[in-house]
C-alpha positions as CSV (number, residue, x, y, z in Angstrom):
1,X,0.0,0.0,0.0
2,X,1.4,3.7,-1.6
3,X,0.4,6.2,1.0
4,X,-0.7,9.6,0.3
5,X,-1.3,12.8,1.7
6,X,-4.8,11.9,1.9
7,X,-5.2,9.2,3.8
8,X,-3.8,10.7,7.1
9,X,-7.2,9.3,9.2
10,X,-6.9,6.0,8.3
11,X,-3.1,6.0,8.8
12,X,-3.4,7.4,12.7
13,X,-6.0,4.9,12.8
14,X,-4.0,1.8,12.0
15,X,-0.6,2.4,13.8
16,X,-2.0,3.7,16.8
17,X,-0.5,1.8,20.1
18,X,1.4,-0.6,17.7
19,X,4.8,-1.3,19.0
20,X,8.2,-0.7,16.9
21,X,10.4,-3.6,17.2
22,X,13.1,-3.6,14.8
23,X,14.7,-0.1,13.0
24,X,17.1,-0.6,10.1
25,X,18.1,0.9,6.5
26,X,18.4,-1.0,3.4
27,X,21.9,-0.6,2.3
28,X,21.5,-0.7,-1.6
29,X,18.1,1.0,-1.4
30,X,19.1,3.3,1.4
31,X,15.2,3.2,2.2
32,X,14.2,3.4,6.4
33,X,12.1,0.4,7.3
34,X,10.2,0.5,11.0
35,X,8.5,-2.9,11.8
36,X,5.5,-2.8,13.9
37,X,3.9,-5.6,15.9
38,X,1.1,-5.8,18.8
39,X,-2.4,-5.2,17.2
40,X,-0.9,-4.7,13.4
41,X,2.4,-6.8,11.9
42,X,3.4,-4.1,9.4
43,X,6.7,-3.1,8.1
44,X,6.6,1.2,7.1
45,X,9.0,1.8,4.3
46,X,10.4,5.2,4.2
47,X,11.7,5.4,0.6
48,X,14.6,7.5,-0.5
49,X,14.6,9.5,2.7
50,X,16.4,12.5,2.6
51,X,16.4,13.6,6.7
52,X,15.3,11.9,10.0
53,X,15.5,12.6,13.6
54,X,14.9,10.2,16.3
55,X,14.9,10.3,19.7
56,X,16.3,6.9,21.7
57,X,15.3,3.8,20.9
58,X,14.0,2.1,24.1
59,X,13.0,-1.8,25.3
60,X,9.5,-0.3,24.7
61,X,8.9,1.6,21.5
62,X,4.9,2.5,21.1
63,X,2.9,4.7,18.6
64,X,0.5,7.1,20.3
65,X,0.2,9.1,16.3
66,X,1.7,8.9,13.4
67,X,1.2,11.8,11.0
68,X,2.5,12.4,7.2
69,X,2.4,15.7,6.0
70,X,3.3,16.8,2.3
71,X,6.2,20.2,2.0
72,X,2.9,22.7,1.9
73,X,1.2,21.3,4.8
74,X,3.5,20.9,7.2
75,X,2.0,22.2,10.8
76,X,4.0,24.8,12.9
77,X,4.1,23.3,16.1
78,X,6.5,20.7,14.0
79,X,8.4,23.8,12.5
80,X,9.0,25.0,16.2
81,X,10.2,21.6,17.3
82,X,12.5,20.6,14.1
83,X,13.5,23.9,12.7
84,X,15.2,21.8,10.2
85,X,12.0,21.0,8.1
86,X,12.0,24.8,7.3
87,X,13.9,23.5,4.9
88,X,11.7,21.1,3.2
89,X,8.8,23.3,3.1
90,X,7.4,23.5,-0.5
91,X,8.9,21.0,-1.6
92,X,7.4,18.0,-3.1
93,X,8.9,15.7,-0.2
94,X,6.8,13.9,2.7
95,X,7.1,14.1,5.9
96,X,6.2,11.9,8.8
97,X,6.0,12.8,12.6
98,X,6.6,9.8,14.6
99,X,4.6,10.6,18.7
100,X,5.7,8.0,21.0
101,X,3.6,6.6,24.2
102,X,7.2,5.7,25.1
103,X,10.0,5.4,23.6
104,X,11.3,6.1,19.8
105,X,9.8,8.7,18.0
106,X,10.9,11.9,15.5
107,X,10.3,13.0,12.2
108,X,11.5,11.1,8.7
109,X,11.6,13.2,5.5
110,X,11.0,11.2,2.1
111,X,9.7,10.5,-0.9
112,X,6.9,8.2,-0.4
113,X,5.4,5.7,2.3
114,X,4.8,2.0,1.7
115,X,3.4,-0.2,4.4
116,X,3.7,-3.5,3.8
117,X,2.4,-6.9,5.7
118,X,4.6,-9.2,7.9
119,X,4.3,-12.6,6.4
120,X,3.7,-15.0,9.3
């Protein structure tokens, strides 16, 4: 699944209280993969990313929002709190705000979203 800026509901929605287990970046692709168990087992695939800021990756790692913004819409208090996306705005990039319950969150700038399932 491609995500777009217009599916933002249904994306909250669906990683909501999910738990990051794994973090890693695909070496040849250089795309940022997240995998996500408890009530979903999704992998997000942050393609070509450009930027990212995390904060510490913990024993417990769980999703209170996730948010993706395109370079137009990207909402001040995120502005105020990574100045660095000033630099992104306008542009044709996505962005996607990571809020932690507890534990790894922050902002990942790219080119698009996939979401793919874990095969069990």
């Amino acid at each position: 699944m491609k995500v777009g800026g217009f599916l933002q509901e249904s994306i909250n929605d669906k990683f909501h209280d999910a738990e990051i287990y794994c973090i890693k970046i695909n070496k040849n692709s250089l795309d940022l993969y997240l995998s996500l168990i408890n009530k979903i087992d999704k992998v997000i695939i942050f393609v070509s990313p450009v930027f990212w800021e995390f904060t510490s990756f913990e024993q417990q790692n769980v999703i209170f929002e996730f948010s993706t913004f395109d370079g137009k819409t990207i909402p001040d208090f995120l502005l105020e709190e990574y100045p660095e996306l000033n630099n992104f705005k306008m542009s044709s990039y996505q962005i996607s705000y990571l809020d932690s319950s507890i534990g790894l969150g922050g902002i990942i700038v790219h080119e698009l979203l996939e979401i793919l399932e874990i095969n069990k």
